[in-house]
C-alpha positions as CSV (number, residue, x, y, z in Angstrom):
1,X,-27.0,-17.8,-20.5
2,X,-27.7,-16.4,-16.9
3,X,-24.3,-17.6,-14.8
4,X,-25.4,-17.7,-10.8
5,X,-22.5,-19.3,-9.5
6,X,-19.5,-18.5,-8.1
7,X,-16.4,-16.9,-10.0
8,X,-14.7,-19.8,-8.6
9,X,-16.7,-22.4,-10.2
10,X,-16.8,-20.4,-13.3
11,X,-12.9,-20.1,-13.6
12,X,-12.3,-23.8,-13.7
13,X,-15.3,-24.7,-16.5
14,X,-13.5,-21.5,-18.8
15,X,-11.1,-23.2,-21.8
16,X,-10.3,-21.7,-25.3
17,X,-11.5,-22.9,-29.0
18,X,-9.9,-21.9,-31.9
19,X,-12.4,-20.7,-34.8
20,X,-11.8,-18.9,-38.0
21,X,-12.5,-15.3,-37.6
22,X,-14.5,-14.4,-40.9
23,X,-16.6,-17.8,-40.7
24,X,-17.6,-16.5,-37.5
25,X,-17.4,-12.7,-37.8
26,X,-20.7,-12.3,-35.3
27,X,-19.4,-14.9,-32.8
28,X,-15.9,-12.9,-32.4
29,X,-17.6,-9.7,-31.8
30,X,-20.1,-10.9,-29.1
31,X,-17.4,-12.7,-27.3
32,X,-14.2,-12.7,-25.4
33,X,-11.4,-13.6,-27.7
34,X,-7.7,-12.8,-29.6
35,X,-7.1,-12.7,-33.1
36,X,-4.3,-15.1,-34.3
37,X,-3.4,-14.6,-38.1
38,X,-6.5,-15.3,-39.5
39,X,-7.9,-17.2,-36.7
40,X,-9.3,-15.9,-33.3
41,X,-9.2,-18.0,-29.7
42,X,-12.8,-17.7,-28.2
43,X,-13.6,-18.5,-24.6
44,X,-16.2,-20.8,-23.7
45,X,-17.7,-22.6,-20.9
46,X,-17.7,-25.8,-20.2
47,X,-21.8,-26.8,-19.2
48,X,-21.3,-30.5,-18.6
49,X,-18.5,-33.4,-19.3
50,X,-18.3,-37.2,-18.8
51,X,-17.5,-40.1,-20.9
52,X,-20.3,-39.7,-23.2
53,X,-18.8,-36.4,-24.5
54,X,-18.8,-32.3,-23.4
55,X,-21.4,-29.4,-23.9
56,X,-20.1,-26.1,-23.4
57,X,-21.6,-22.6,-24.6
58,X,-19.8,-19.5,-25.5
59,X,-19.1,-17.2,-23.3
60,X,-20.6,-13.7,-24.3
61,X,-19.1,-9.9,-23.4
62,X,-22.6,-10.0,-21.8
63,X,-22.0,-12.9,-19.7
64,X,-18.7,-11.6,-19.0
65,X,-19.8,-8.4,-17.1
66,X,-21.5,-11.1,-14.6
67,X,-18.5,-12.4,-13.5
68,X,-16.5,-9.3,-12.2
69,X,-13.7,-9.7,-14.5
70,X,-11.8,-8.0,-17.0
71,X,-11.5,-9.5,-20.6
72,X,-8.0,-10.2,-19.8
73,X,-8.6,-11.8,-16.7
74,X,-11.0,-14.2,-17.8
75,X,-8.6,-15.0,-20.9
76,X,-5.8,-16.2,-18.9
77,X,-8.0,-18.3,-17.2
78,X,-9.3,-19.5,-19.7
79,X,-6.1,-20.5,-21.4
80,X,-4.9,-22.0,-18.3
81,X,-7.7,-23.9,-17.8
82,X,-7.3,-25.2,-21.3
83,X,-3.9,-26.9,-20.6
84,X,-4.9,-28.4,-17.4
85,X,-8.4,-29.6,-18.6
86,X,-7.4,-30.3,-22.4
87,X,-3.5,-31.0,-22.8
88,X,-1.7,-31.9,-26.2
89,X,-1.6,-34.8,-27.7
90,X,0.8,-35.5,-30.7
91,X,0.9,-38.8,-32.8
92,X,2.0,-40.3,-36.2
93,X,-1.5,-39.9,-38.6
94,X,-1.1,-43.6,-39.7
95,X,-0.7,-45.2,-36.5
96,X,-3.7,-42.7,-35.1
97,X,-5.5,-44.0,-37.7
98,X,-4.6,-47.7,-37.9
99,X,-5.4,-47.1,-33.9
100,X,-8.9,-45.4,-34.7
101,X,-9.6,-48.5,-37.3
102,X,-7.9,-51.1,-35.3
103,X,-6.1,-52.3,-38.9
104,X,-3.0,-51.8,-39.8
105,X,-2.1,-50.2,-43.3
106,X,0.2,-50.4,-46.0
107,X,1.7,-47.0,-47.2
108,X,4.6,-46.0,-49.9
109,X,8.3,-45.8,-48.5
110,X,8.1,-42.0,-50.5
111,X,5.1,-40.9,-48.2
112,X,5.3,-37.9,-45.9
113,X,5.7,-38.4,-42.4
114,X,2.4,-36.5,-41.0
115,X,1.5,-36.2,-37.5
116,X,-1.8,-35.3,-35.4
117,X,-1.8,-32.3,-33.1
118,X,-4.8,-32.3,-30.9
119,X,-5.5,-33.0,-27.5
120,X,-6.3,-35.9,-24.9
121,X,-10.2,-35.8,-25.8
122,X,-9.5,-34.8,-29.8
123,X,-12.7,-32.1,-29.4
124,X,-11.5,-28.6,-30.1
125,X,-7.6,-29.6,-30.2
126,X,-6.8,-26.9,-32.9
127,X,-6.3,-24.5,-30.1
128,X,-2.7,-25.7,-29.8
129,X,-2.1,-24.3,-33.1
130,X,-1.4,-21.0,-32.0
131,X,1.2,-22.2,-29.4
132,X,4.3,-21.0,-30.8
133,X,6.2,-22.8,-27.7
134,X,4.4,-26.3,-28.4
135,X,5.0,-26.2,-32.2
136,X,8.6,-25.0,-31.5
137,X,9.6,-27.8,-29.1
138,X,7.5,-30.3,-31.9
139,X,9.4,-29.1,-34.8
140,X,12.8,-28.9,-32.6
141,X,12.0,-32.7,-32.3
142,X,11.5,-33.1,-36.0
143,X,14.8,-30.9,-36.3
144,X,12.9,-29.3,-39.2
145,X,10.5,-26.7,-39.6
146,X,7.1,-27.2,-40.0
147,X,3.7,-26.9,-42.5
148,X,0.9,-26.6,-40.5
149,X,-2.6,-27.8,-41.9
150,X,-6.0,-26.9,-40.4
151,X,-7.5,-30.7,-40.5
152,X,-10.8,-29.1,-38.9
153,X,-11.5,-27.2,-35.5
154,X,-10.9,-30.0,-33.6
155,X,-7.3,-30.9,-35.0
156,X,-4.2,-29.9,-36.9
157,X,-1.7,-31.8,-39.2
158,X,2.0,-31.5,-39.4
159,X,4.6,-32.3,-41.7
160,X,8.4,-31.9,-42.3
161,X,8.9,-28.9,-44.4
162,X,12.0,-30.7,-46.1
163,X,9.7,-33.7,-47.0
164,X,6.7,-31.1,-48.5
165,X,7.9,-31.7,-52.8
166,X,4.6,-30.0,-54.4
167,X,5.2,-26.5,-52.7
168,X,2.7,-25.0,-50.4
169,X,0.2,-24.7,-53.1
170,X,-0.4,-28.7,-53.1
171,X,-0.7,-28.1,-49.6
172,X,-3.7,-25.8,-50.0
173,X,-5.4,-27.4,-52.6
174,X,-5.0,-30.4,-50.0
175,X,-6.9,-28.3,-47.2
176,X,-9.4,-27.2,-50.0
177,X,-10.6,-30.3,-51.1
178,X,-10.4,-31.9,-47.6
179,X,-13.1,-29.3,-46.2
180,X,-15.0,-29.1,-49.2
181,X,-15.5,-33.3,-49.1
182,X,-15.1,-34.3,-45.8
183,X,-15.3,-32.0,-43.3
184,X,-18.5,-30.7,-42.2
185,X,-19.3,-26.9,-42.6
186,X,-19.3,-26.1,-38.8
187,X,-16.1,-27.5,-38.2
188,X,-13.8,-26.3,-40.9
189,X,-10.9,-24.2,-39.3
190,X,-9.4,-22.3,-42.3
191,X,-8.4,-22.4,-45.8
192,X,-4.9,-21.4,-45.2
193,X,-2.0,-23.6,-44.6
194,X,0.3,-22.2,-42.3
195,X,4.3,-22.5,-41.5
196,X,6.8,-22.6,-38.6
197,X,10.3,-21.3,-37.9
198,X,12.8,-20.2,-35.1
199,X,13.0,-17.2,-36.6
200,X,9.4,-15.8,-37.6
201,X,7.1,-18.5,-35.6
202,X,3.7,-19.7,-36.9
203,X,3.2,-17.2,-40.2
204,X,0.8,-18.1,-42.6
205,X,2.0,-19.7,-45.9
206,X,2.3,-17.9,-48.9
């Protein structure tokens, strides 16, 4: 990707995806990113948006050099760019789905509150995953801490750890089956599950 216009320009189409770092070992290394437990933020560009959807490309160490920036530099634009072009979005999975549907559905008076963490467009909303702030004030909300499951690169789900009864393990084999029958390949985030508190922040569950 040749970029021949101006830093400017390029510092507003920057934004952050999160991807899981050994399914895309190669992509890490050629581009400008930070780990995050077993997870890494990678920098991309945004090529064109409207309402039929986005394009964007990945922005390479090699691209990078073109720009006149350090790594660090372009990461913070990046990630601010992120919260002004992508902000969070939070909401109850059954009524996002019911919404997504347009029917409404019964469920069990035992089921587990679960919520949807993504953004306004729900394309690459995992990102807000790795915001210890966001997923503190969401779980200060809850007045609970939180399991955190990687729904697919696009989104997260949350739940109540005092309402989780089968123990994180039924919690994995939940993410397991999930990407192995529903999502597809290029958009499965990770196999873990992972957890919040005050004290340690976003860990991953063990």
């Amino acid at each position: 990707m040749e970029i021949k216009v101006s830093e400017h320009i390029v510092k507003k189409s920057l934004f952050v995806k999160l991807v899981n770092t050994e399914r895309n070992r190669e992509l890490v290394e050629q581009s400008i990113s930070k780990e995050f437990l077993d997870l890494s933020a990678v920098v991309r560009v945004v090529l064109k948006m409207d309402k039929e959807g986005m394009t964007s490309k990945i922005l390479s160490k090699e691209d990078a050099e073109m720009l006149g920036m350090t790594e660090e530099e372009i990461y913070a634009a990046a990630l601010k760019n992120t919260l002004r072009l992508f902000p969070p979005k939070l909401m109850n999975l059954w009524e996002y789905v019911e919404q997504s549907i347009g029917v409404g559905l019964s469920r069990r008076e035992d089921e587990v509150t679960t919520y949807i963490l993504t953004n306004q467009k729900e394309v690459d909303g995992a990102f807000y995953l790795m915001s210890r702030e966001l997923v503190g004030n969401i779980a200060e909300m809850l007045e609970d801490d939180l399991y955190i499951l990687p729904s697919s690169v696009n989104e997260v789900l949350l739940v109540r750890a005092s309402e989780v009864r089968d123990g994180v393990d039924g919690l994995k084999a939940m993410v397991r089956d999930v990407n192995e029958t529903i999502v597809a390949e290029k958009e499965i985030l990770s196999y873990s599950v992972y957890h919040y508190d005050k004290e340690h922040g976003i860990t991953i569950a063990e």
